[in-house]
C-alpha positions as semicolon CSV with decimal commas, in nm:
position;residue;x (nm);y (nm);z (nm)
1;X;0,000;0,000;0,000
2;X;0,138;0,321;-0,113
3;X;0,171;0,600;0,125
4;X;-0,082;0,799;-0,001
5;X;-0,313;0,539;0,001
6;X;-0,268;0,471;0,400
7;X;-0,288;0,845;0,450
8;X;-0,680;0,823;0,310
9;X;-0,752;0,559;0,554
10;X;-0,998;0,673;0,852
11;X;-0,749;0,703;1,119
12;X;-0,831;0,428;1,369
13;X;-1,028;0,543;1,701
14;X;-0,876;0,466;2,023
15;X;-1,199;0,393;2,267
16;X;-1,369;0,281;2,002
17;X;-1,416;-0,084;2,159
18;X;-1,538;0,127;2,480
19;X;-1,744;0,345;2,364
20;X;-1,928;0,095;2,164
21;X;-2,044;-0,099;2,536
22;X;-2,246;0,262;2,597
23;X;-2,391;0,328;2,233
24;X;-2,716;0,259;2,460
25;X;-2,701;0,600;2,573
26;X;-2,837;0,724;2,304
27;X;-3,166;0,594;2,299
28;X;-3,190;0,711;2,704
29;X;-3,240;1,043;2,827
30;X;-2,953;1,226;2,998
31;X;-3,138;1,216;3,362
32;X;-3,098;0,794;3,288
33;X;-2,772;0,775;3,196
34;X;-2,605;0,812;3,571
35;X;-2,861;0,534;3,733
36;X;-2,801;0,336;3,438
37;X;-2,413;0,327;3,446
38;X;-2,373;0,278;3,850
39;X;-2,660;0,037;3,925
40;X;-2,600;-0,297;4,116
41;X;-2,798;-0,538;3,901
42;X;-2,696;-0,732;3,641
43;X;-2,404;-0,608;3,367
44;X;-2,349;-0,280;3,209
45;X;-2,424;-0,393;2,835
46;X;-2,764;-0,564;2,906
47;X;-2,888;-0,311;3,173
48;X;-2,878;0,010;2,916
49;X;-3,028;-0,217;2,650
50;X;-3,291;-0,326;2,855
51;X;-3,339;0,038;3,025
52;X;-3,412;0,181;2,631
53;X;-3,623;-0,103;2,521
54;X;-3,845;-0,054;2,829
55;X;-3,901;0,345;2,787
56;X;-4,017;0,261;2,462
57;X;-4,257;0,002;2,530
58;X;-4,407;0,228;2,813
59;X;-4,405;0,546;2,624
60;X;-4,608;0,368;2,360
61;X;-4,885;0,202;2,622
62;X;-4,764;-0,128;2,622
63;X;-4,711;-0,378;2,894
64;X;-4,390;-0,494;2,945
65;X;-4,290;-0,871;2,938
66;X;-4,017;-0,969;3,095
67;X;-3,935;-1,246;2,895
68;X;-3,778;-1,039;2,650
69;X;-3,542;-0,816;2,895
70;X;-3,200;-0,850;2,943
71;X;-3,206;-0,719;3,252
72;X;-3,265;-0,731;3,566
73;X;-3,179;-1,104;3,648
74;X;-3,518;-1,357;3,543
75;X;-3,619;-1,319;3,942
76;X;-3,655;-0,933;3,955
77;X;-3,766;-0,914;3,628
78;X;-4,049;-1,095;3,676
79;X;-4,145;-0,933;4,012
80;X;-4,108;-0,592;3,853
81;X;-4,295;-0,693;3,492
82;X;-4,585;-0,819;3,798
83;X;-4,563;-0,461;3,972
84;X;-4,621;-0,255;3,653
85;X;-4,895;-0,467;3,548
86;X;-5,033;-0,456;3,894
87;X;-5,029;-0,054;3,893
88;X;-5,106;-0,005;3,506
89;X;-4,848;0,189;3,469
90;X;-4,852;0,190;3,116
91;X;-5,178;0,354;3,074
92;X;-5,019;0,691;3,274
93;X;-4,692;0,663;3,082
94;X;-4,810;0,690;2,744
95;X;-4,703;0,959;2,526
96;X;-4,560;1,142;2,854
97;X;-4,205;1,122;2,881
98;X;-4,110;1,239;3,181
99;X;-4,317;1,054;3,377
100;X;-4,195;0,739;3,177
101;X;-3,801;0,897;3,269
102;X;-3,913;0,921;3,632
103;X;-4,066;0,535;3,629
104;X;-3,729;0,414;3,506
105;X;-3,545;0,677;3,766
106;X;-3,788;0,471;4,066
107;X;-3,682;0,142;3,916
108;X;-3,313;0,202;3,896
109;X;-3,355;0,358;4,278
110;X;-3,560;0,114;4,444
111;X;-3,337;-0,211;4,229
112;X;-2,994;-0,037;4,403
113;X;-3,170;-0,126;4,754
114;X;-3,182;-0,475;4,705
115;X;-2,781;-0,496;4,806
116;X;-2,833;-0,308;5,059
117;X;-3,145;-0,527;5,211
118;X;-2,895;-0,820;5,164
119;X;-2,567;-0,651;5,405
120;X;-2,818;-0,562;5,683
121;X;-2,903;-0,956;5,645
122;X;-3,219;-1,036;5,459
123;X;-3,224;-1,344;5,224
124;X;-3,194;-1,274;4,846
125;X;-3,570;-1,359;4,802
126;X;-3,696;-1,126;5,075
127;X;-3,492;-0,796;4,994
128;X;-3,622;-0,855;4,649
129;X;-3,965;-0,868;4,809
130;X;-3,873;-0,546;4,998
131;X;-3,735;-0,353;4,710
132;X;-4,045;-0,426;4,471
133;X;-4,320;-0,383;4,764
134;X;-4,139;-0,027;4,821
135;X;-4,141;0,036;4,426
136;X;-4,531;-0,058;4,408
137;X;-4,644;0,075;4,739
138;X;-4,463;0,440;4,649
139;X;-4,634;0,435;4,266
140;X;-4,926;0,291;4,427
141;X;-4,975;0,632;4,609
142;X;-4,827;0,845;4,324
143;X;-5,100;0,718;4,099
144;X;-5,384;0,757;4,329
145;X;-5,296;1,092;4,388
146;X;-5,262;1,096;3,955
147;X;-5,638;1,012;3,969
148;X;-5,723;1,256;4,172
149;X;-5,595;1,524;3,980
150;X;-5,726;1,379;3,663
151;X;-6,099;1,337;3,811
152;X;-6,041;1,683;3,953
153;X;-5,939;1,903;3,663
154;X;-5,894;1,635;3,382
155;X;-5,569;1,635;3,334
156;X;-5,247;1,678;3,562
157;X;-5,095;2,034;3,600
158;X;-4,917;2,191;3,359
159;X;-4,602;2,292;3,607
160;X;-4,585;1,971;3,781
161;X;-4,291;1,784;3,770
162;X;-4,287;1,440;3,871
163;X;-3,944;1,432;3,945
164;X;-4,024;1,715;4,200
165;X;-4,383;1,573;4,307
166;X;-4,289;1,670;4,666
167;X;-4,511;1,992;4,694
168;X;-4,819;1,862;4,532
169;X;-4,805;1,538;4,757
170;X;-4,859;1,725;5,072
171;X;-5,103;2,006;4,930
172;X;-5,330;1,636;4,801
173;X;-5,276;1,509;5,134
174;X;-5,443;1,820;5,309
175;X;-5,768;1,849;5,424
176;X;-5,867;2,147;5,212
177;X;-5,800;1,880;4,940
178;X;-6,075;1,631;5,048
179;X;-6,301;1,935;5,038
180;X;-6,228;1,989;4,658
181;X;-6,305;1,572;4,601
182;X;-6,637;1,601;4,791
183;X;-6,733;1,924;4,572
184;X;-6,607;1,775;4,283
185;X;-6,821;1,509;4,354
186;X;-7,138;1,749;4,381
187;X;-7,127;1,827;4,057
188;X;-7,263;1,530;3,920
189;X;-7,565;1,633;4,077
190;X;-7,535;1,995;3,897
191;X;-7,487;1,949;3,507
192;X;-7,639;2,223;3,455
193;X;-7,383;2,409;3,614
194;X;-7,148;2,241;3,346
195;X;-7,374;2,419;3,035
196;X;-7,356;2,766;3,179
197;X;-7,035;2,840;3,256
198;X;-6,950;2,696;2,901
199;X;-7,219;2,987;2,755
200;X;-7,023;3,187;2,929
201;X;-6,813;3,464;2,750
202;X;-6,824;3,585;2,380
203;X;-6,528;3,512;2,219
204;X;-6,667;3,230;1,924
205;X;-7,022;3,186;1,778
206;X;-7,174;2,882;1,890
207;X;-7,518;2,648;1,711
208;X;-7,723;2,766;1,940
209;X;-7,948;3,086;1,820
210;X;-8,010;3,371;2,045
211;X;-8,294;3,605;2,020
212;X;-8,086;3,865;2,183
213;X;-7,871;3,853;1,884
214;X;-8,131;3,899;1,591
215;X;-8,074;4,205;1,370
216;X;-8,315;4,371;1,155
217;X;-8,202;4,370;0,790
218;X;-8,322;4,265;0,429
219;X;-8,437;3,972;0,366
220;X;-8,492;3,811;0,006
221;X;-8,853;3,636;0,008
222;X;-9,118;3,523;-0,316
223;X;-9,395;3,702;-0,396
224;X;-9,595;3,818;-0,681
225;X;-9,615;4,074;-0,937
226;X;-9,790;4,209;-1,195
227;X;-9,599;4,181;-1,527
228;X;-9,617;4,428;-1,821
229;X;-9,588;4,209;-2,135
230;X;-9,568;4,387;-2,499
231;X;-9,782;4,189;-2,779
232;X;-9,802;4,237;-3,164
233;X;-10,146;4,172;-3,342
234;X;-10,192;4,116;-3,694
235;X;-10,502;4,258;-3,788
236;X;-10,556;4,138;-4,199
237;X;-10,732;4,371;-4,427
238;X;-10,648;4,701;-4,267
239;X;-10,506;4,948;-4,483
240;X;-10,153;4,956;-4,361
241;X;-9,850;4,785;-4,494
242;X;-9,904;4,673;-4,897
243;X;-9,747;4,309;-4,862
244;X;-9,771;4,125;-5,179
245;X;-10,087;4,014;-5,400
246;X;-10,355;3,747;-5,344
247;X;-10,665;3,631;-5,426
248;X;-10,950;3,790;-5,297
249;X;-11,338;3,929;-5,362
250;X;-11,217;4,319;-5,265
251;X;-11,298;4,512;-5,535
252;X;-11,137;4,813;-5,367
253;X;-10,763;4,630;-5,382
254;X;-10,810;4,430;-5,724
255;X;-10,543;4,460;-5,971
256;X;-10,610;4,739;-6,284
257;X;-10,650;4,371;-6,479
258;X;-10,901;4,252;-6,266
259;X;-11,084;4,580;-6,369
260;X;-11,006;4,536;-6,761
261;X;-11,238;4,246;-6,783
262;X;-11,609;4,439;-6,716
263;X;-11,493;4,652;-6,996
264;X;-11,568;4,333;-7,222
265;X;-11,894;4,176;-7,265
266;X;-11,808;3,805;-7,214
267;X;-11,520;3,850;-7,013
268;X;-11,771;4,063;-6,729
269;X;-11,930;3,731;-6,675
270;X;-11,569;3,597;-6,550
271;X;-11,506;3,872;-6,368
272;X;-11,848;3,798;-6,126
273;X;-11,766;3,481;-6,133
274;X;-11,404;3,498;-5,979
275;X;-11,574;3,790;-5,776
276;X;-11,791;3,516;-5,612
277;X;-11,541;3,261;-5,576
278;X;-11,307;3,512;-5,415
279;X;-11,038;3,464;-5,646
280;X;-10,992;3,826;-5,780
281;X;-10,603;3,951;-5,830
282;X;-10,605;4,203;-5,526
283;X;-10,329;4,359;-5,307
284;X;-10,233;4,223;-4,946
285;X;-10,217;4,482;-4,675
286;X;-10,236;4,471;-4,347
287;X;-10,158;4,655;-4,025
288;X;-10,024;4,541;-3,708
289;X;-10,150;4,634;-3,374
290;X;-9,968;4,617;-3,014
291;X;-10,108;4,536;-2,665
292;X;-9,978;4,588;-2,304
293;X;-10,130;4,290;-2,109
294;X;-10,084;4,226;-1,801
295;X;-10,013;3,914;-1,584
296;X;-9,871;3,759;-1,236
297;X;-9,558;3,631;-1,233
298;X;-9,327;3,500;-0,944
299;X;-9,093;3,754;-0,805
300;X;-8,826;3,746;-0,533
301;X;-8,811;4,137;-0,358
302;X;-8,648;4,208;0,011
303;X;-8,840;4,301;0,300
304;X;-8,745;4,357;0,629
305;X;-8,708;4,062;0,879
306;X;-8,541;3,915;1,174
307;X;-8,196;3,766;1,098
308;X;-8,165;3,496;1,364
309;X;-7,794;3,523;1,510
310;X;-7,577;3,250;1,692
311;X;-7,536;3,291;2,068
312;X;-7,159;3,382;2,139
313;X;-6,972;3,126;2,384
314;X;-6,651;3,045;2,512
315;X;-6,483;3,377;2,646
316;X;-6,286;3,483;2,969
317;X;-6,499;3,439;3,280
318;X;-6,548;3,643;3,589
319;X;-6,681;3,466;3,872
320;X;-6,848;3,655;4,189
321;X;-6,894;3,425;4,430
322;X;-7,038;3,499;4,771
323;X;-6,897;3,430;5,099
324;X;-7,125;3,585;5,321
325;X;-7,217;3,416;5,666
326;X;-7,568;3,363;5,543
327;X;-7,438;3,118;5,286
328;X;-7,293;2,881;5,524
329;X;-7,436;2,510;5,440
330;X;-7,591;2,401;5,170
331;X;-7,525;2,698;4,999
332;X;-7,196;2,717;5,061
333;X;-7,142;2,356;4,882
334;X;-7,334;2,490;4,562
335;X;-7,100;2,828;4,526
336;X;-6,764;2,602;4,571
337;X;-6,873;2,395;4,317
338;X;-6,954;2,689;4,120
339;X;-6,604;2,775;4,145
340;X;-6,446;2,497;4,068
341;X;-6,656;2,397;3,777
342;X;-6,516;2,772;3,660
343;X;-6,177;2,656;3,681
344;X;-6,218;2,306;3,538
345;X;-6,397;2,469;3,256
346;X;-6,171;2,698;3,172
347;X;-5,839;2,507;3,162
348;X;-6,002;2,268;2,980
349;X;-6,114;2,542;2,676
350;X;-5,809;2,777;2,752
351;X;-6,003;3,065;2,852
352;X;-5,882;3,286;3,151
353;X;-6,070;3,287;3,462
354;X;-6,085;3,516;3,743
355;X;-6,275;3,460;4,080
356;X;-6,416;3,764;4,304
357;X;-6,508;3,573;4,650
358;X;-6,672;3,843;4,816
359;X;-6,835;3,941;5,210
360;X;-6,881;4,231;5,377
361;X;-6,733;4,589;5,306
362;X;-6,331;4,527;5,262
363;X;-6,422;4,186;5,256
364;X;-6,286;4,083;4,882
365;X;-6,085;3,840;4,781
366;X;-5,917;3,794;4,374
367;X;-5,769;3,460;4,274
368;X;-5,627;3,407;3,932
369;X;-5,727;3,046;3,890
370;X;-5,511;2,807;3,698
371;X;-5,457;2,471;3,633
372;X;-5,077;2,527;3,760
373;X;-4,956;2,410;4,136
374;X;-5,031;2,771;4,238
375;X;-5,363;2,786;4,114
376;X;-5,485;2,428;4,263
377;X;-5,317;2,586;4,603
378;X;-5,494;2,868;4,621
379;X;-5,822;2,703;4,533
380;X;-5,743;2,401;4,786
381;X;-5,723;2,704;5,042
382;X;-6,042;2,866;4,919
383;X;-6,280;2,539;4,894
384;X;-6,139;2,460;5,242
385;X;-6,229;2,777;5,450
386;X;-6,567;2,826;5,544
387;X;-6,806;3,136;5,431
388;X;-6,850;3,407;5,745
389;X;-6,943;3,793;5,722
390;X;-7,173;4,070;5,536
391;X;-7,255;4,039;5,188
392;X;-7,127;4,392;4,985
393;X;-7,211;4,357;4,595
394;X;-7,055;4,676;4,470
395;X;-6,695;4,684;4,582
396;X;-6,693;4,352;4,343
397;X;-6,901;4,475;4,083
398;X;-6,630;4,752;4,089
399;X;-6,330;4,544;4,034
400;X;-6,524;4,375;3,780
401;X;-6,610;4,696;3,553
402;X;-6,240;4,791;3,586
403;X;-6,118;4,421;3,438
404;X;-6,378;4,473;3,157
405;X;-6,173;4,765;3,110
406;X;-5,903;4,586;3,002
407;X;-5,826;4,441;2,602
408;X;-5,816;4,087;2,765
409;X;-6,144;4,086;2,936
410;X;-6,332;4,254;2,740
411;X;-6,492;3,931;2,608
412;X;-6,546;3,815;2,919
413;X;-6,905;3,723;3,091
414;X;-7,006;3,777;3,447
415;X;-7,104;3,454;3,681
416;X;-7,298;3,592;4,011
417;X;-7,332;3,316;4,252
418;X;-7,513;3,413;4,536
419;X;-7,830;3,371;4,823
420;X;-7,961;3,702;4,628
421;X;-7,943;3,888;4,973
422;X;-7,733;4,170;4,879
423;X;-7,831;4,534;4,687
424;X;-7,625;4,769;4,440
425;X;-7,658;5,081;4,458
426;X;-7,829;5,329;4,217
427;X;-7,470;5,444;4,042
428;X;-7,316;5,074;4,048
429;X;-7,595;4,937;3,877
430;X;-7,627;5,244;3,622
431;X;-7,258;5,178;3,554
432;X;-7,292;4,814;3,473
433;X;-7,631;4,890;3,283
434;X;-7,368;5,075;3,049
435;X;-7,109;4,811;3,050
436;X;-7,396;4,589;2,893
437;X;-7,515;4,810;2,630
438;X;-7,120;4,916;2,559
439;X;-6,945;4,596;2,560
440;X;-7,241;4,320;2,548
441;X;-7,178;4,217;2,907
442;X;-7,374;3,949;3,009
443;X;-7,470;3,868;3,361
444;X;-7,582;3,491;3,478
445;X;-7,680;3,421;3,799
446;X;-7,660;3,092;3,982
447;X;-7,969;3,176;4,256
448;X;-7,881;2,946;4,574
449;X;-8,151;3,020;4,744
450;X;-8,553;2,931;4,775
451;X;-8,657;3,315;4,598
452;X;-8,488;3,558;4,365
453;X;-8,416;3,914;4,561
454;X;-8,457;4,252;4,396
455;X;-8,036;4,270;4,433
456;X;-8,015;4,036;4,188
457;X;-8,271;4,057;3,961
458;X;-8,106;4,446;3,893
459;X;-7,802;4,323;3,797
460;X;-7,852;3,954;3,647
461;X;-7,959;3,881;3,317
462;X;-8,108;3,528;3,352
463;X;-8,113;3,364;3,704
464;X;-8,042;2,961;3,721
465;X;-8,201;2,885;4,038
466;X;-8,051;2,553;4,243
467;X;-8,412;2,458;4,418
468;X;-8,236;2,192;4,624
469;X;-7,891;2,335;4,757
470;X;-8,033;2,224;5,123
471;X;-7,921;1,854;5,031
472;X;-7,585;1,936;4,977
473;X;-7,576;2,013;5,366
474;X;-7,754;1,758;5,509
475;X;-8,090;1,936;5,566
476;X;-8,451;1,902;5,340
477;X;-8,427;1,897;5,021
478;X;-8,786;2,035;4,914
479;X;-8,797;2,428;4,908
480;X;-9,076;2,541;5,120
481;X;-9,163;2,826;4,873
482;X;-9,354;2,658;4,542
483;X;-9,141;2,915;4,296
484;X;-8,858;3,123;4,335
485;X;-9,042;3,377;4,115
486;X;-9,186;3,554;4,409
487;X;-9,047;3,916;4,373
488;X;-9,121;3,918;4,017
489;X;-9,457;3,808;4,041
490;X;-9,557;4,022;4,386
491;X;-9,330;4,328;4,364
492;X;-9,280;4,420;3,994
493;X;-9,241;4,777;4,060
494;X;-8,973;4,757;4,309
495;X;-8,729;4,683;4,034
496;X;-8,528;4,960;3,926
497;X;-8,579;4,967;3,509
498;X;-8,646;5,297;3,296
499;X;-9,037;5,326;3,333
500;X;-8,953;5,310;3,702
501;X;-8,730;5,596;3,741
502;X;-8,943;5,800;3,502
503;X;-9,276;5,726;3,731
504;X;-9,044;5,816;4,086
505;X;-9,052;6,104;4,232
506;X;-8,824;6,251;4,478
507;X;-8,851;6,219;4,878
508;X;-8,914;6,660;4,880
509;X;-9,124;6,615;4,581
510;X;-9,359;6,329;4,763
511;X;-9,377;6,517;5,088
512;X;-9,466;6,856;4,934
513;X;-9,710;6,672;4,760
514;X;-9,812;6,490;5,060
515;X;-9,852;6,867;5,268
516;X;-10,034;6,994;4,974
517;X;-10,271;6,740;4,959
518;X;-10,393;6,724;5,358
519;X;-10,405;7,135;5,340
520;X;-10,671;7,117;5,032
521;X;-10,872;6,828;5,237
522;X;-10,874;6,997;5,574
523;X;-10,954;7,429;5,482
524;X;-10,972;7,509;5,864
525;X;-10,600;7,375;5,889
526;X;-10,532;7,658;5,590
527;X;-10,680;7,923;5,801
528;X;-10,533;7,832;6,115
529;X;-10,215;7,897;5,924
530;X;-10,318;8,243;5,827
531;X;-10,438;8,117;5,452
532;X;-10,763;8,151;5,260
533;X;-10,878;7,841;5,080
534;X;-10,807;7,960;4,705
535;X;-10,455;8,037;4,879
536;X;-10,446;8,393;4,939
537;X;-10,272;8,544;5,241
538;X;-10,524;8,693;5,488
539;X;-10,434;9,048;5,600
């Protein structure tokens, strides 16, 4: 071989042969590779291959067989292939890949034990039994507590690491916690809670129509018409037009040969008898005649209608919830559920959500709710705590005209969950009354009580009443009062609308009129007072 040929030659690597005992590595995430290397079971080779082959098979939703693993020895493999059957672990590791990462991580951890069970002097069989009872019994929990989270909001938390699981473990383990699973649990007996809050907002049209949303505009429908149509009548005979010649018995139009034969005294005979049979030379004329007639005829023209429009759903919500004293119970239940079923909702559809929990003046609480380890904190903390104080609609009703305010609310619908005992005052409720004809605000309220109030039928829209909240604390279900339409029905003129305030007077104006009415019924009063009766002064 020439020299220049060797110089062309790869030049030969020096590790090669060692590198080539970790080309495993590559199919393993970095976090893998240290547990992998320094673990006490089984060989180096086998244990990578068998560490890669098993994050596949669990990242695709399989169950592993330990027949086909290299590694861990036939014993432990079979115990461990037992354990992740046992827990299903596949089913949570699918498509998620670090919680697949941190299975393997738990494997590698609890398989490094085994030694250790061995030196403080268990048998081989029953530090194997230790090691795999601690794997299972630790998953066991951590998938429980998976569950909850899924049954809670659907899906685990964005920002929760299972490597670092440490912080949500003891905020599921809290008692505020087992408050969120028994109102979670309530809500099966609310869907319609579920259909509200999903109305809620006005950020995408939905299939439903909604009067509210008709317009008045053109609208293309048949009819009928009378139609002008032009028609040409040939009317034969009429001095007009000279079209050709014929034959004929008109002695007016004959030919000037026609007319040669009476000068002869044979040929006059012919001539009355082609005269009789009509067969005279003569000129065609005619004249032609036209007529406007009229008729129906099918027409399409626009008239104005009713355009039926599509309800708008799915926007950014803004929850009022209330937390007076007088919704302890019952009630209570209903508007925790209401805000939860806020928060579930709107993780699921990606729509912002913002809770007011409100009490008595100063008594106001805002919570940013998201499906994050902050957001399930600070609703673990809220669901736990029980409801105690006034009840003070407009310092909310404030805060929630000023987020409206804002380009990323502006969309947004209002949820009022309440008992309905509360009242806005004249200049709150004339603000929001513009904040609905400005921005299309709409107002739902979730009534939790047994009859609407005047409060809330001023500043609610459309009321969903929950008839039976006194089941979800313990008490009677049936509502003693047979509607909740009792303030409507009864007291129509207390609410505040336009026709109202036009009719109401002031409190000067009523009493002046009040004076002026018991002076013109009692006239001895008027003199007394040093007036006449027609109102003139006396002297």
């Amino acid at each position: 071989m020439s020299a220049a040929a060797f110089a062309a030659l790869p030049a030969p690597m020096l590790f090669a042969a060692g590198e080539g005992r970790l080309a495993a590595l590559d199919g393993l995430v970095r976090a893998l590779w240290l547990g992998g290397l320094t673990n006490s079971q089984g060989s180096l080779e086998p244990r990578l291959a068998a560490l890669a082959t098993l994050r596949r098979e669990l990242l695709a939703g399989a169950a592993p067989s330990a027949e086909d693993w290299p590694w861990p020895p036939p014993p432990v493999a079979q115990a461990l292939a037992e354990a992740l059957a046992g827990l299903g672990l596949q089913r949570y590791c699918s498509g998620q890949q670090e919680l697949t990462d941190t299975v393997l991580l738990s494997i590698l951890f609890h398989l490094d034990f085994i030694v250790d069970y061995v030196d403080r002097g268990a048998a081989e069989e029953a530090a194997l039994r230790m090691a795999i009872e601690a794997f299972a019994a630790d998953w066991r929990q951590h998938c429980g507590q998976i569950d909850e989270l899924v049954e809670v909001f659907g899906m685990v938390p964005d920002d929760c690491e299972h490597q670092r699981w440490d912080r949500m473990r003891g905020l599921l383990q809290s008692s505020g916690w087992q408050e969120v699973l028994r109102i979670r649990r309530l809500l099966e007996g609310l869907p319609e809670l579920v259909k509200i809050i999903r109305a809620l907002g006005r950020s995408r049209p939905s299939e439903e129509g909604a009067a509210a949303s008709q317009a008045v505009v053109e609208i293309m429908q048949p009819a009928t018409a009378q139609r002008a149509e032009a028609r040409t009548v040939r009317v034969p005979d009429m001095p007009g037009e000279t079209r050709g010649i014929h034959r004929s018995d008109r002695i007016a139009r004959m030919l000037p040969a026609e007319a040669m034969l009476l000068g002869h005294p044979r040929l006059r005979l012919v001539w009355h008898a082609r005269r009789a049979e009509r067969t005279l030379l003569s000129y065609e004329d005619d004249d032609r005649l036209t007529e406007i007639r009229l008729h129906e005829a099918p027409v399409v023209e626009p008239r104005p209608g009713l355009q039926p429009g599509k309800r708008l759903e799915l926007g950014p919500i803004l929850v009022c919830v209330d937390t007076s004293g007088s919704m302890q119970g019952g009630a209570e239940a209903v508007a925790k559920a209401v805000v939860l079923e806020a928060m579930r909702a709107a993780h699921a559809q990606r729509r912002p959500c913002h809770v007011f929990a409100f009490g008595g003046p100063e008594e106001l609480v805002e919570m940013e709710l998201a499906v994050d380890a902050d957001g399930i904190e600070r609703v673990t903390q809220f669901l736990g705590q029980a409801f105690r104080g006034g009840t003070d609609i407009c310092g909310p009703l404030e805060k929630v005209i000023a987020k409206l305010e804002q380009e990323r609310w502006q969309l947004a619908d209002l949820l009022i969950a309440s008992d309905g005992e509360f009242g806005a005052t004249p200049q709150i409720a004339a603000r929001l009354a513009a904040v609905k004809r400005e921005l299309g605000l709409r107002v739902q309220g979730v009534l939790i009580a047994d009859r609407e109030t005047v409060g809330l039928l001023e500043v609610a829209d459309s009321i969903y009443p929950v008839r039976d909240w006194r089941r979800y604390g313990g008490a009677n279900v049936d509502s003693p009062i047979h509607t909740h339409r009792l303030t409507a029905l009864y007291f129509p003129g207390a609410l505040r609308n336009a026709a109202n305030q036009q009719a109401t007077v002031s409190g000067a104006a009523a009493s002046a009129a009040l004076l002026d009415g018991e002076r013109r019924a009692d006239p001895g009063a008027q003199r007394r007072n040093g007036d006449e009766p027609d109102g003139s002064k006396n002297p």
